[in-house]
Backbone as CSV, one residue per row, in Angstrom:
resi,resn,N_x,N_y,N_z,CA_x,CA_y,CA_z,C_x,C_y,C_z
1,UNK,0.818,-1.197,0.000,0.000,0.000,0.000,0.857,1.254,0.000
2,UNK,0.107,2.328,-0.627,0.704,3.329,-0.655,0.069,4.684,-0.152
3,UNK,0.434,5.869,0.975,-0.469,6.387,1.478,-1.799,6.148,1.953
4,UNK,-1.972,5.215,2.602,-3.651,4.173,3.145,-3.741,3.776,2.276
5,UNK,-3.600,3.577,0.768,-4.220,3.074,-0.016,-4.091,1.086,0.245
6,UNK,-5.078,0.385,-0.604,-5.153,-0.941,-0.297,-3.840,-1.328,-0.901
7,UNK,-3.315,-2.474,-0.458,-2.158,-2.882,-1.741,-3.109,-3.496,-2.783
8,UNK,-1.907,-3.494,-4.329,-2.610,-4.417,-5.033,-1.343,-4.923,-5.891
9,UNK,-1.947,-6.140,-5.280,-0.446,-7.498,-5.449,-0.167,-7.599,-6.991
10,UNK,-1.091,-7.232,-8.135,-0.734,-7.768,-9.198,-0.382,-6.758,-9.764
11,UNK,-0.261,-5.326,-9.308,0.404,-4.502,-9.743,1.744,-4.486,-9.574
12,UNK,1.953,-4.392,-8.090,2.896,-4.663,-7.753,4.416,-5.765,-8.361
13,UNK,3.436,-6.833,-8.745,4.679,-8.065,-9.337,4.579,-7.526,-10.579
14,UNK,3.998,-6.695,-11.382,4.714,-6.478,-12.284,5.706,-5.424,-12.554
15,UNK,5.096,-4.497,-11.604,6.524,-3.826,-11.339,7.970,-3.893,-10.629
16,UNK,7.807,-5.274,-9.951,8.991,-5.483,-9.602,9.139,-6.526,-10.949
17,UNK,8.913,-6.961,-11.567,9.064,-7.803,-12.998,10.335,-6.768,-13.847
18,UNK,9.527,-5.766,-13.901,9.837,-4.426,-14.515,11.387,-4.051,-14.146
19,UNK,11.713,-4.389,-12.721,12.646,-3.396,-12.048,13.796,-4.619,-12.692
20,UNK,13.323,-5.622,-12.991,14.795,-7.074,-12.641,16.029,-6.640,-13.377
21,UNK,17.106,-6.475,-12.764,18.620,-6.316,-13.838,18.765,-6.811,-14.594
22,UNK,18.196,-7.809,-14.909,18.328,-8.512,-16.558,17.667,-7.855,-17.363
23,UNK,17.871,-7.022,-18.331,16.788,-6.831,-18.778,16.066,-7.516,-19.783
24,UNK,16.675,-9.178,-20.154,16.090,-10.224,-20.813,15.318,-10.478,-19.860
25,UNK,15.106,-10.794,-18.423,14.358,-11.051,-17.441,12.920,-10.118,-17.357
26,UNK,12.819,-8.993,-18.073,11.683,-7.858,-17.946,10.570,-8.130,-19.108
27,UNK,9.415,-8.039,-18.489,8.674,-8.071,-19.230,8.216,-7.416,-20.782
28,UNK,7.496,-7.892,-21.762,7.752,-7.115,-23.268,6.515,-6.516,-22.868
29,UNK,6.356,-4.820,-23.311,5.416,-4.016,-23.449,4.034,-4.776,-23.806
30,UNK,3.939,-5.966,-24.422,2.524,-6.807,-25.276,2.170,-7.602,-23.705
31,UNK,3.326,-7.879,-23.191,2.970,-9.269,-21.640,2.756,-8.388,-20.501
32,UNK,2.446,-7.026,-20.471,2.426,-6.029,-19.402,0.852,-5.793,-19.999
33,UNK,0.863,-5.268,-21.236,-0.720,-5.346,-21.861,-1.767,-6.476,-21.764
34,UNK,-1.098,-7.920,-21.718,-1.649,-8.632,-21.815,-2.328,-8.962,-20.389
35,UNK,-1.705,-8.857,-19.246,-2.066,-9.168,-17.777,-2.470,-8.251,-17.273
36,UNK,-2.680,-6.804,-17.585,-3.703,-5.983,-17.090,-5.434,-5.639,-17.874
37,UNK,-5.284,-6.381,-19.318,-6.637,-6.827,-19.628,-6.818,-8.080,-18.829
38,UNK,-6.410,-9.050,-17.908,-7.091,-9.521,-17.666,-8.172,-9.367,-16.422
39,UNK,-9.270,-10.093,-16.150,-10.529,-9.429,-14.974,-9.469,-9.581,-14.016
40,UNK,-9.225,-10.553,-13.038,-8.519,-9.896,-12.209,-7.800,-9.120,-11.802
41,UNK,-6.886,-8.610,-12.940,-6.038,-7.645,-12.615,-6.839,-6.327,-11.988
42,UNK,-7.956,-5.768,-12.777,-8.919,-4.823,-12.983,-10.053,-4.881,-11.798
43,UNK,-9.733,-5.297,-10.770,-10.366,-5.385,-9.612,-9.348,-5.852,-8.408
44,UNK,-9.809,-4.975,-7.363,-8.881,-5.301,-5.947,-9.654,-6.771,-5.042
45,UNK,-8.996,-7.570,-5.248,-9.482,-8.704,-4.032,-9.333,-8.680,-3.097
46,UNK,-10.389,-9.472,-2.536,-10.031,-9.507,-0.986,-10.591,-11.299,-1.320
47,UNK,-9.403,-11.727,-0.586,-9.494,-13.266,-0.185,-9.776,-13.708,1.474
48,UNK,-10.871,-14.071,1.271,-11.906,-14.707,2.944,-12.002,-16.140,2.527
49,UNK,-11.155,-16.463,3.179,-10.716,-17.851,3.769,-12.564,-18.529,4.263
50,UNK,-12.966,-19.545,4.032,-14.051,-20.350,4.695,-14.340,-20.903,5.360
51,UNK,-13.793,-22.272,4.906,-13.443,-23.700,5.874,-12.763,-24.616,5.121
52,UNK,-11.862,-24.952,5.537,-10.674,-25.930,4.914,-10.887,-27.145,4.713
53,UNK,-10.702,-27.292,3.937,-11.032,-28.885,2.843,-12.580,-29.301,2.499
54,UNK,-13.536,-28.011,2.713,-15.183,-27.539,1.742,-15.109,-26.866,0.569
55,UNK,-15.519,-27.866,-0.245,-15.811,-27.230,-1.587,-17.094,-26.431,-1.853
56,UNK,-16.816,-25.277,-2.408,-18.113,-24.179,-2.614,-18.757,-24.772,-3.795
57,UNK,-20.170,-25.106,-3.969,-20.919,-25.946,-4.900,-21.606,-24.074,-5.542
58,UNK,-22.533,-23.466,-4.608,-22.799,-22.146,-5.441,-22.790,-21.193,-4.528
59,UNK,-23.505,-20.003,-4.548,-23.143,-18.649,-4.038,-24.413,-17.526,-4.704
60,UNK,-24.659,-16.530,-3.961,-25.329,-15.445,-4.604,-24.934,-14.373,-3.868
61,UNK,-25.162,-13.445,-4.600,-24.834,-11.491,-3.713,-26.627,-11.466,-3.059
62,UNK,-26.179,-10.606,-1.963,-27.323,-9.929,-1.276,-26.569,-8.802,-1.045
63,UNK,-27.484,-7.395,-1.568,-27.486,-6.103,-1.402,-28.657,-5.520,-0.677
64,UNK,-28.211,-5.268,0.723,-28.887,-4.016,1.921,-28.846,-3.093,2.249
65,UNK,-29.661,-2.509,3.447,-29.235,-1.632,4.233,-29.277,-2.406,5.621
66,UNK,-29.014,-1.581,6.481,-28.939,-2.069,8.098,-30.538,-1.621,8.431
67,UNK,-30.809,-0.064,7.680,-31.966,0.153,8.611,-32.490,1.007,7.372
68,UNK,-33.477,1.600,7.861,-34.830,2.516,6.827,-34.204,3.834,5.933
69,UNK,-33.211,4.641,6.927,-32.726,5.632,6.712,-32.084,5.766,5.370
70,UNK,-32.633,7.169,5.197,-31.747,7.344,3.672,-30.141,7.415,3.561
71,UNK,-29.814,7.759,4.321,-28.251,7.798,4.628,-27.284,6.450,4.631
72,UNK,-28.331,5.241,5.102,-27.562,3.948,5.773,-26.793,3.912,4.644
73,UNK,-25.700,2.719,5.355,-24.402,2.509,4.469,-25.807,1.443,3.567
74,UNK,-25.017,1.349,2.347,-25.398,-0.240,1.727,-24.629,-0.461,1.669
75,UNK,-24.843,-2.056,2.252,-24.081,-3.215,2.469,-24.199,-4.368,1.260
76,UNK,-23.248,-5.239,1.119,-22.952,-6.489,0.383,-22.685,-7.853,1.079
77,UNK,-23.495,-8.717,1.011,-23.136,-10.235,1.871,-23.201,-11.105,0.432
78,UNK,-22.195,-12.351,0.596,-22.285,-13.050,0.054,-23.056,-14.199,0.545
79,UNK,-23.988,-15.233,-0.180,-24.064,-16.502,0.612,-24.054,-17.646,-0.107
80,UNK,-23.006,-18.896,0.867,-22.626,-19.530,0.144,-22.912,-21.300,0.831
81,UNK,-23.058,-21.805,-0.139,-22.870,-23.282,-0.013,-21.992,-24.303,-0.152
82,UNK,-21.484,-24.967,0.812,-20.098,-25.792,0.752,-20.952,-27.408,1.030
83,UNK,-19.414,-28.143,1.002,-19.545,-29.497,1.375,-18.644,-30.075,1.570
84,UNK,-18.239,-31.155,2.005,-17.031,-31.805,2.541,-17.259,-33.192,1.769
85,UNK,-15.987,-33.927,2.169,-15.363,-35.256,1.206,-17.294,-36.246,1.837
86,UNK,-17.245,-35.712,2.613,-18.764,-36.832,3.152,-20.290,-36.648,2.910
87,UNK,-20.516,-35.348,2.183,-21.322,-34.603,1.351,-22.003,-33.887,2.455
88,UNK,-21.444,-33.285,4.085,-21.747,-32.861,5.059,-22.421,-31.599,4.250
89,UNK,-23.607,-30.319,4.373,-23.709,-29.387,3.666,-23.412,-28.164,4.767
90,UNK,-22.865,-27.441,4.198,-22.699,-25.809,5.388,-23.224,-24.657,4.219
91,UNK,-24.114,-23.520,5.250,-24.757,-22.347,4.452,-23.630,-21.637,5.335
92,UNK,-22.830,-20.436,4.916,-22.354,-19.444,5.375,-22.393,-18.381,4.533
93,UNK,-22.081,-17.397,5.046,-22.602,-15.960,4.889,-21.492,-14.806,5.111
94,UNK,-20.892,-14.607,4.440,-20.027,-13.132,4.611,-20.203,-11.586,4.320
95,UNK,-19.962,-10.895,4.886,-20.616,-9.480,4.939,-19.197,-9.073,4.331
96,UNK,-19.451,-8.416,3.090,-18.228,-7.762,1.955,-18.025,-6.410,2.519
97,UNK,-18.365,-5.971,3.360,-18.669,-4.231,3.251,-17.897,-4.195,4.864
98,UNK,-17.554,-5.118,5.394,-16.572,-5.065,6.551,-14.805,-5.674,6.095
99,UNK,-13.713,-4.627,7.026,-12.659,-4.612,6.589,-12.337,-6.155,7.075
100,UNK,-12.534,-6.421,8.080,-12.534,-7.936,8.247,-13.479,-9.287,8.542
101,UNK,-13.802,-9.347,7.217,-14.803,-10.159,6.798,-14.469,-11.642,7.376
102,UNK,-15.493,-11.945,7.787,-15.585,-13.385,8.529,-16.448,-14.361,8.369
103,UNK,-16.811,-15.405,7.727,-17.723,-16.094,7.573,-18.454,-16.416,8.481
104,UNK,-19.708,-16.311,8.640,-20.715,-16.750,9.464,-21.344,-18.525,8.711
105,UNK,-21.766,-19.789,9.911,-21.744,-20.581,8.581,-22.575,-21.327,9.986
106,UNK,-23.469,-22.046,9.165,-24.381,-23.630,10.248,-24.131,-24.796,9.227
107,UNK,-23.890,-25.740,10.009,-24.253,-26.991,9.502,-25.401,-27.337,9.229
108,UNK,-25.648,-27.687,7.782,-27.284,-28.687,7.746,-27.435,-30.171,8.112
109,UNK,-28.650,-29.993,8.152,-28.685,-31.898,7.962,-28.342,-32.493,6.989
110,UNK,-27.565,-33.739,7.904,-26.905,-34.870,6.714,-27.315,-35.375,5.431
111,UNK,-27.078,-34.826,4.219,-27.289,-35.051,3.343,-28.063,-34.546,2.529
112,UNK,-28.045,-32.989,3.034,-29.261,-32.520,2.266,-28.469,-31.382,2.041
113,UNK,-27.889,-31.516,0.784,-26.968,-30.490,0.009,-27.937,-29.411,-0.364
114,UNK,-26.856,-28.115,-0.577,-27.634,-26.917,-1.462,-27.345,-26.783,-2.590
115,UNK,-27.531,-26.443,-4.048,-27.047,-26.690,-5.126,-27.169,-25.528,-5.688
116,UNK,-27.821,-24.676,-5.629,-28.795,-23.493,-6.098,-28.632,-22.367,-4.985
117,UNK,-29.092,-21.057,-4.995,-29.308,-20.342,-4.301,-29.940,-18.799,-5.307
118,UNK,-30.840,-17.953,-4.832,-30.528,-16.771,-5.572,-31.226,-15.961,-4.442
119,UNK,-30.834,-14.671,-4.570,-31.459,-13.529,-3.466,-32.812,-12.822,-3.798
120,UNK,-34.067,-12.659,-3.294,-34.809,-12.054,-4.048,-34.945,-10.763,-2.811
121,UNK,-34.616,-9.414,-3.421,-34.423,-8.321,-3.045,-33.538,-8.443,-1.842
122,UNK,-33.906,-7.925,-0.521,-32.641,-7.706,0.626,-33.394,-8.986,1.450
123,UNK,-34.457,-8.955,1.810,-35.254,-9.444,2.308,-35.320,-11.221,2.177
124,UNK,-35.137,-11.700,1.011,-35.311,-13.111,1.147,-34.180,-13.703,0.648
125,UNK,-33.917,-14.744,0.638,-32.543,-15.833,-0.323,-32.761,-17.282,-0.383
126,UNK,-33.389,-17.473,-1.696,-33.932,-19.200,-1.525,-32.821,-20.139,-1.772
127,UNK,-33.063,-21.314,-1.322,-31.734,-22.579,-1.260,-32.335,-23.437,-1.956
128,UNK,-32.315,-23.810,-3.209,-32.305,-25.034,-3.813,-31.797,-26.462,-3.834
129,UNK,-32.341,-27.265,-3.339,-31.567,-28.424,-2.172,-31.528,-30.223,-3.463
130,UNK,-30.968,-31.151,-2.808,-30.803,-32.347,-3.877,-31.898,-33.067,-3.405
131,UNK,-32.726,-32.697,-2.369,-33.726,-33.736,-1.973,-35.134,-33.375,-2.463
132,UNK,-35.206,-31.642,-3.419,-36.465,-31.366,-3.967,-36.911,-30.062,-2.984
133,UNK,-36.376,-29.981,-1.979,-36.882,-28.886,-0.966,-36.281,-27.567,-1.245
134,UNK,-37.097,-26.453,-1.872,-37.053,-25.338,-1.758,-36.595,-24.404,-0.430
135,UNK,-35.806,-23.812,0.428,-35.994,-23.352,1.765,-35.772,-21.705,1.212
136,UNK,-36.700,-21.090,2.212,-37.056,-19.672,1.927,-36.257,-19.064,3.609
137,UNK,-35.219,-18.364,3.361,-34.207,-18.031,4.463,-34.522,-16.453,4.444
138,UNK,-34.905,-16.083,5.881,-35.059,-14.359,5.904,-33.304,-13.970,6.253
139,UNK,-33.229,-12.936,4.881,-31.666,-12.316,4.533,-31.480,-12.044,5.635
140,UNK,-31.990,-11.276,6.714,-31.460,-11.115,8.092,-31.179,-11.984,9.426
141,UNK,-31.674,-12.740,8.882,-31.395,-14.003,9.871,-31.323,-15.458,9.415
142,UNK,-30.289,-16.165,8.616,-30.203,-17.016,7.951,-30.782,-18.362,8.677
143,UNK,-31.129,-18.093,10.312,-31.554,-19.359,10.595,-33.243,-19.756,11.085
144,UNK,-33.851,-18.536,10.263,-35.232,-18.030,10.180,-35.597,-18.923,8.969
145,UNK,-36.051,-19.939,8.633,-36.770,-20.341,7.408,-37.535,-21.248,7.365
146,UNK,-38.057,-21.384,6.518,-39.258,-22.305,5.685,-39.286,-22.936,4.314
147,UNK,-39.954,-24.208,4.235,-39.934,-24.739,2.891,-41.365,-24.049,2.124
148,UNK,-41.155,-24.422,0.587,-42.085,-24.506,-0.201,-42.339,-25.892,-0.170
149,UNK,-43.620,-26.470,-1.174,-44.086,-27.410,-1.120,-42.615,-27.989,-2.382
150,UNK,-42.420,-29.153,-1.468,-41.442,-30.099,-1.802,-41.500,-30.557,-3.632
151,UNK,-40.553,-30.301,-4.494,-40.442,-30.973,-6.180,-40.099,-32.191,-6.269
152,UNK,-40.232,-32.901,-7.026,-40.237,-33.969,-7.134,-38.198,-34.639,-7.428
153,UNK,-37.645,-33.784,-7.849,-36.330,-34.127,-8.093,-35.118,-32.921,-7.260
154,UNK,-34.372,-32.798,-7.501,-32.858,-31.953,-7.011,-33.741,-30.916,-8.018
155,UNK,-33.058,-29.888,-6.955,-33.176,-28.704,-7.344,-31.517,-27.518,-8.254
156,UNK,-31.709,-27.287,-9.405,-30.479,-27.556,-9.901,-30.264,-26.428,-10.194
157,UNK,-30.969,-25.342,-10.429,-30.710,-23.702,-10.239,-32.344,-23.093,-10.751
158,UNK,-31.822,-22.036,-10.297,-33.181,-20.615,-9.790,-32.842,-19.910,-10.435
159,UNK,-33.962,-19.049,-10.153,-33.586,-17.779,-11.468,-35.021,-16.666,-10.689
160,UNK,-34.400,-15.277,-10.562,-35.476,-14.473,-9.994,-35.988,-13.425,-11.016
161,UNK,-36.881,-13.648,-11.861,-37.266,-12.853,-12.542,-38.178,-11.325,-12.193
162,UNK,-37.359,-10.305,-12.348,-38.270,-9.159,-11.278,-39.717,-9.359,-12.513
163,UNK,-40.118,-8.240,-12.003,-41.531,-7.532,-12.980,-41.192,-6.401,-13.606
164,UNK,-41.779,-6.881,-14.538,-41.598,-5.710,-15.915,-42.828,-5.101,-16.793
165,UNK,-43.683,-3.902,-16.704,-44.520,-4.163,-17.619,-45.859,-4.796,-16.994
166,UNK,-46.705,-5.360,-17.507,-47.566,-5.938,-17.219,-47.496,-7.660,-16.636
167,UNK,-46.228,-7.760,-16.830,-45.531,-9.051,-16.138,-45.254,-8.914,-14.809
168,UNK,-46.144,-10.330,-14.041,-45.723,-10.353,-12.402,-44.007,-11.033,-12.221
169,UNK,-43.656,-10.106,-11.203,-42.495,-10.999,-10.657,-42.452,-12.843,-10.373
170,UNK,-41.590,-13.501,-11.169,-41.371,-14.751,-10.688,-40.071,-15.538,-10.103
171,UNK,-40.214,-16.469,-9.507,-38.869,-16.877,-9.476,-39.228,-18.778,-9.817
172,UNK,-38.349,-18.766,-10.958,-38.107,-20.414,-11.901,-37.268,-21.227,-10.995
173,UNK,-37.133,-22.323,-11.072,-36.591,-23.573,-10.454,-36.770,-24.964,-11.112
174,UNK,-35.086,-24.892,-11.829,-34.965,-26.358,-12.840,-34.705,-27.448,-11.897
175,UNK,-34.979,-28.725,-12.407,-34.818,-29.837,-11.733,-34.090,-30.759,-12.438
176,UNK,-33.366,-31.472,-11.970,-32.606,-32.311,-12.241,-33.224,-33.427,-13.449
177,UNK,-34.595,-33.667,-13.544,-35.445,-34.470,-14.234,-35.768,-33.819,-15.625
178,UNK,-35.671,-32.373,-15.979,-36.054,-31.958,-16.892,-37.303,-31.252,-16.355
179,UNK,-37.990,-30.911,-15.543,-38.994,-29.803,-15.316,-38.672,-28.523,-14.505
180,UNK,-39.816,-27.841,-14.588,-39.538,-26.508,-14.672,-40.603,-26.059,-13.448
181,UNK,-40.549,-25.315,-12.722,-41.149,-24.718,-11.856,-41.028,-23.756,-11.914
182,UNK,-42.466,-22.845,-11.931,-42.563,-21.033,-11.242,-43.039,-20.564,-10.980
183,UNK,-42.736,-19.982,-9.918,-43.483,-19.219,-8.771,-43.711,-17.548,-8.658
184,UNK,-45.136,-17.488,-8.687,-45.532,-16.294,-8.009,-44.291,-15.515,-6.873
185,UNK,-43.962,-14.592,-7.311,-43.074,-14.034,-5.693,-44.016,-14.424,-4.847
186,UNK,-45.424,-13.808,-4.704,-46.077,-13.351,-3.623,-46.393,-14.643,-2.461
187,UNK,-46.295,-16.151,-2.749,-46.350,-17.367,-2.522,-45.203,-17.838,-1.465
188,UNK,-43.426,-16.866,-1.877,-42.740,-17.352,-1.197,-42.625,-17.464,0.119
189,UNK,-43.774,-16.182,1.122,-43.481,-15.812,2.643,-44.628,-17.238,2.569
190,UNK,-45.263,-18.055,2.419,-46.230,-19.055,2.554,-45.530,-20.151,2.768
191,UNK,-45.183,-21.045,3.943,-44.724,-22.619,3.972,-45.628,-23.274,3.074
192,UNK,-44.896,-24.170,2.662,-45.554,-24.895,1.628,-46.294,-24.322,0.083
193,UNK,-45.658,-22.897,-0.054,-46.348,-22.309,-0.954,-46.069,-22.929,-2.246
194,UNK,-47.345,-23.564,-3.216,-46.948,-24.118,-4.176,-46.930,-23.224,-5.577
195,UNK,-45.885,-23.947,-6.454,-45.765,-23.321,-8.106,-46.719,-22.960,-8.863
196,UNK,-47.097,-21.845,-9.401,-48.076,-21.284,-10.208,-48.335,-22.665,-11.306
197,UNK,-47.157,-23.027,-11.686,-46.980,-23.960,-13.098,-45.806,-24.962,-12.851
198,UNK,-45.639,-26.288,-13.309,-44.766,-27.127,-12.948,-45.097,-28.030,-14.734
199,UNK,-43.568,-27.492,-15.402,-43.872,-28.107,-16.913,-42.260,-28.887,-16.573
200,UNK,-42.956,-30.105,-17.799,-41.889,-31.254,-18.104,-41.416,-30.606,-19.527
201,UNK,-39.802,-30.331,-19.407,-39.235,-30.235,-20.663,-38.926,-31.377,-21.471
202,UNK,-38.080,-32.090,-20.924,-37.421,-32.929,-21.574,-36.957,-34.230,-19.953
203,UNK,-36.203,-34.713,-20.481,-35.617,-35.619,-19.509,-34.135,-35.060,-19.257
204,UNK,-33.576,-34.183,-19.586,-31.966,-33.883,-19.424,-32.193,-33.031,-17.865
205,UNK,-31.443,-32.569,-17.524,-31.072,-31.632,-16.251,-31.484,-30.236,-16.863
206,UNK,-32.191,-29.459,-15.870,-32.429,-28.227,-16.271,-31.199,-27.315,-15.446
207,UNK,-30.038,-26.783,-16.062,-29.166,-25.956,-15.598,-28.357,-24.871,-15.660
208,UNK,-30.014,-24.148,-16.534,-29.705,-22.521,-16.734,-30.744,-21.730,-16.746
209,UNK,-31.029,-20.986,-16.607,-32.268,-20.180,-16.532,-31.892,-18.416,-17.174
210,UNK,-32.207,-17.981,-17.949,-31.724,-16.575,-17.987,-32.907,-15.683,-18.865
211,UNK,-33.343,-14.790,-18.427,-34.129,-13.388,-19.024,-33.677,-12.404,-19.857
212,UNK,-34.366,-12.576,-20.913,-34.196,-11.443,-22.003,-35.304,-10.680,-22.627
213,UNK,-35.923,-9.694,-22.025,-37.618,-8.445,-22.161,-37.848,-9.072,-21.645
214,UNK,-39.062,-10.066,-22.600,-40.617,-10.990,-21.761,-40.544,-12.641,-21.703
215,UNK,-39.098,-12.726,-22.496,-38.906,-14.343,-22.085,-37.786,-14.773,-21.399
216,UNK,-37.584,-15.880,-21.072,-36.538,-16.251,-20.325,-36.142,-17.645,-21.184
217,UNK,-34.803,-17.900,-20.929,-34.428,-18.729,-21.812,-33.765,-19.994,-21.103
218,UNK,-33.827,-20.989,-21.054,-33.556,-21.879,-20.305,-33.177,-23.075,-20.805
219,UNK,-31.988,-23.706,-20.595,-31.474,-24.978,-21.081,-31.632,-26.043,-20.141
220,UNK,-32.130,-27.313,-21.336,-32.705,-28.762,-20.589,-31.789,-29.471,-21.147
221,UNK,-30.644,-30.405,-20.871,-30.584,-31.666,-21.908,-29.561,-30.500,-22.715
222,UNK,-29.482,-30.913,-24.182,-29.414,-30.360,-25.003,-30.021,-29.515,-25.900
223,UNK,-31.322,-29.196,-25.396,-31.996,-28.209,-25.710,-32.316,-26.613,-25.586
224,UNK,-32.634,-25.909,-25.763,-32.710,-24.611,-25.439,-34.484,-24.232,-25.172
225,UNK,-34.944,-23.948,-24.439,-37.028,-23.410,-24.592,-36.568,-22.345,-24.039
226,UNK,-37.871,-21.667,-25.158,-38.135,-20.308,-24.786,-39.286,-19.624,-23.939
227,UNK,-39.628,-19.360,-23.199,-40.507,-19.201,-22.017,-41.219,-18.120,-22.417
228,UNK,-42.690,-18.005,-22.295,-43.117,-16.272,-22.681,-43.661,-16.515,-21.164
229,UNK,-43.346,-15.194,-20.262,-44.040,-14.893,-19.316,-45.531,-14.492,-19.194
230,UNK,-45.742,-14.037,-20.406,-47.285,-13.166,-20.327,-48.353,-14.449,-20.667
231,UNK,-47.459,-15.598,-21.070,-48.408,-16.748,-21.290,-48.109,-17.877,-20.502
232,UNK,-46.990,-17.601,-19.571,-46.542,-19.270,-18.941,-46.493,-20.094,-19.323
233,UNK,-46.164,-19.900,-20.600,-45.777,-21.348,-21.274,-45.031,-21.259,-22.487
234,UNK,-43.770,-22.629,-22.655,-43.076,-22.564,-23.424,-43.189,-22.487,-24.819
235,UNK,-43.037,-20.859,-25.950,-43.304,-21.131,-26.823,-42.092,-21.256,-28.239
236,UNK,-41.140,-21.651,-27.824,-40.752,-22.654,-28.551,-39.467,-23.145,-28.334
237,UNK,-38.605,-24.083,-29.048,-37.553,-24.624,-28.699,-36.392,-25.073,-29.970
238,UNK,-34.993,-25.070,-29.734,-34.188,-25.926,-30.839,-33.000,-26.882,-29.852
239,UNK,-32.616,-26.941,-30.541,-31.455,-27.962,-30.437,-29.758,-27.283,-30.375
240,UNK,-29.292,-27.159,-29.382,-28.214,-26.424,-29.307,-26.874,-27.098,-29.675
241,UNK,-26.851,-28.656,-29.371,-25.962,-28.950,-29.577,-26.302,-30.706,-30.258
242,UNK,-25.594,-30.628,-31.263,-26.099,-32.607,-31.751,-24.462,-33.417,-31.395
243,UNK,-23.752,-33.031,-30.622,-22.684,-33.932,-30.544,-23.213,-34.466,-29.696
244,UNK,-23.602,-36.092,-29.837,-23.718,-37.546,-29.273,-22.745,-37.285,-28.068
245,UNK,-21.454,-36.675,-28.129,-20.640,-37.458,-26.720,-21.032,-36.079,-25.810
246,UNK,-21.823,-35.076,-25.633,-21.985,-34.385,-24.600,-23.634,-34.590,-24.151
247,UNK,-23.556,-34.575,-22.819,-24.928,-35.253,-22.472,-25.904,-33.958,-21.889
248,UNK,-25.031,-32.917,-21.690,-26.207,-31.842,-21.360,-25.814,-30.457,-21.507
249,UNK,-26.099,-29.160,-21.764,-25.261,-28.460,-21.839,-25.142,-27.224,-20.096
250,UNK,-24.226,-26.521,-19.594,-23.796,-26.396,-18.454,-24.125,-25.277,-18.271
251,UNK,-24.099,-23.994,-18.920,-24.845,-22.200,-18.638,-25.207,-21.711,-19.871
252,UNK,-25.950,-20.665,-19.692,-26.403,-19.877,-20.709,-26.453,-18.175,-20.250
253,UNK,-26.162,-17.838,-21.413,-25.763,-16.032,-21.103,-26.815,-15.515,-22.485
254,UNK,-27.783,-14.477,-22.581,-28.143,-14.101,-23.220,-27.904,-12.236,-22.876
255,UNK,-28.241,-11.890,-24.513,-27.695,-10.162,-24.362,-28.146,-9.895,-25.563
């Protein structure tokens, strides 16, 4: 660091790269260009340690305040889902907006992984689980929650669609089987609140979900459906990929 400022390590090694007496040892003007286009360089990290020897399966941002006031800081928490060599599951929670960030974290019950997660506004953060159970966690108190009415397969990612237009807010939930679930927001403060609609795509894994205007686009299998919100139902579909040796395809980004 320099004058309070944060350090930043990847600046740094390249300027001591820079300084080396060899000057065959120094970097070429193109390999100095090349490592400051990359994303990391172009952002300051901060590395928060978790729990040692848990693998992070997924994660979502939650953006707050502490309180009502127009002034409050807004805050950033991450929350995340791990697991160990024994498929033990842990939810923890880190607050980004403190200089020394610390994971907050509970153990779940045995065997009931999280796979999924997404935040809907400050207020809620659903967990998409392998046993079909939806859990609806109040953002302020992660050990405040409730299920929706239980899906029939793993829950394999979410997707929170705000409202737009004459379109109600929803939030989607693919399943491991190829169907599709979605929910009314207004359903989620309800235990057991069930899916507006529950459609069978295909038989592949549903493991993308993404919004573009009034549809959302979502990959099953090797397929792609296109979702119209104003009709809840899928109106139409292709084929993304015909290579025989891949069995499903893994994200989708639309723009």
């Amino acid at each position: 660091g320099y004058y309070g400022c944060p350090p930043w390590p990847d600046m740094h090694d390249i300027i001591q790269h820079c300084l080396q007496y060899n000057p065959s040892d120094r970097p070429s003007a193109q390999e100095i260009f090349d490592r400051q286009c990359r994303p990391e360089f172009l952002s300051l990290r901060h590395v928060v340690p978790i729990h040692q020897n848990w693998e992070v399966i997924c994660f979502t941002i939650r953006n707050f305040k502490e309180s009502n006031e127009k002034r409050a800081e807004h805050l950033t928490e991450v929350w995340m889902s791990s697991c160990d060599v024994s498929q033990q599951s842990m939810l923890s929670c880190v607050n980004l907006s403190k200089k020394q960030a610390q994971p907050q974290g509970r153990i779940l019950p045995y065997n009931n992984l999280i796979l999924s997660m997404v935040s809907i506004g400050s207020s809620l953060v659903l967990l998409g689980t392998n046993s079909g159970d939806i859990l609806v966690c109040d953002g302020y108190d992660n050990k405040k929650e409730h299920k929706l009415k239980k899906l029939p397969d793993s829950v394999l990612c979410l997707a929170y669609v705000k409202a737009r237009g004459d379109n109600k807010p929803y939030v989607f939930a693919g399943l491991a089987n190829g169907m599709l679930a979605a929910y009314d927001q207004s359903v989620l403060q309800t235990p057991g609140g069930k899916a507006d609609t529950v459609i069978t795509l295909n038989h592949g894994p549903v493991r993308g979900i993404k919004r573009l205007h009034a549809m959302v686009y979502i990959i099953s299998g090797l397929e792609v459906f296109v979702f119209d919100l104003s009709k809840l139902a899928i109106s139409f579909k292709w084929t993304a990929c015909y290579d025989p040796t891949r069995r499903f395809l893994s994200c989708i980004e639309v723009g």
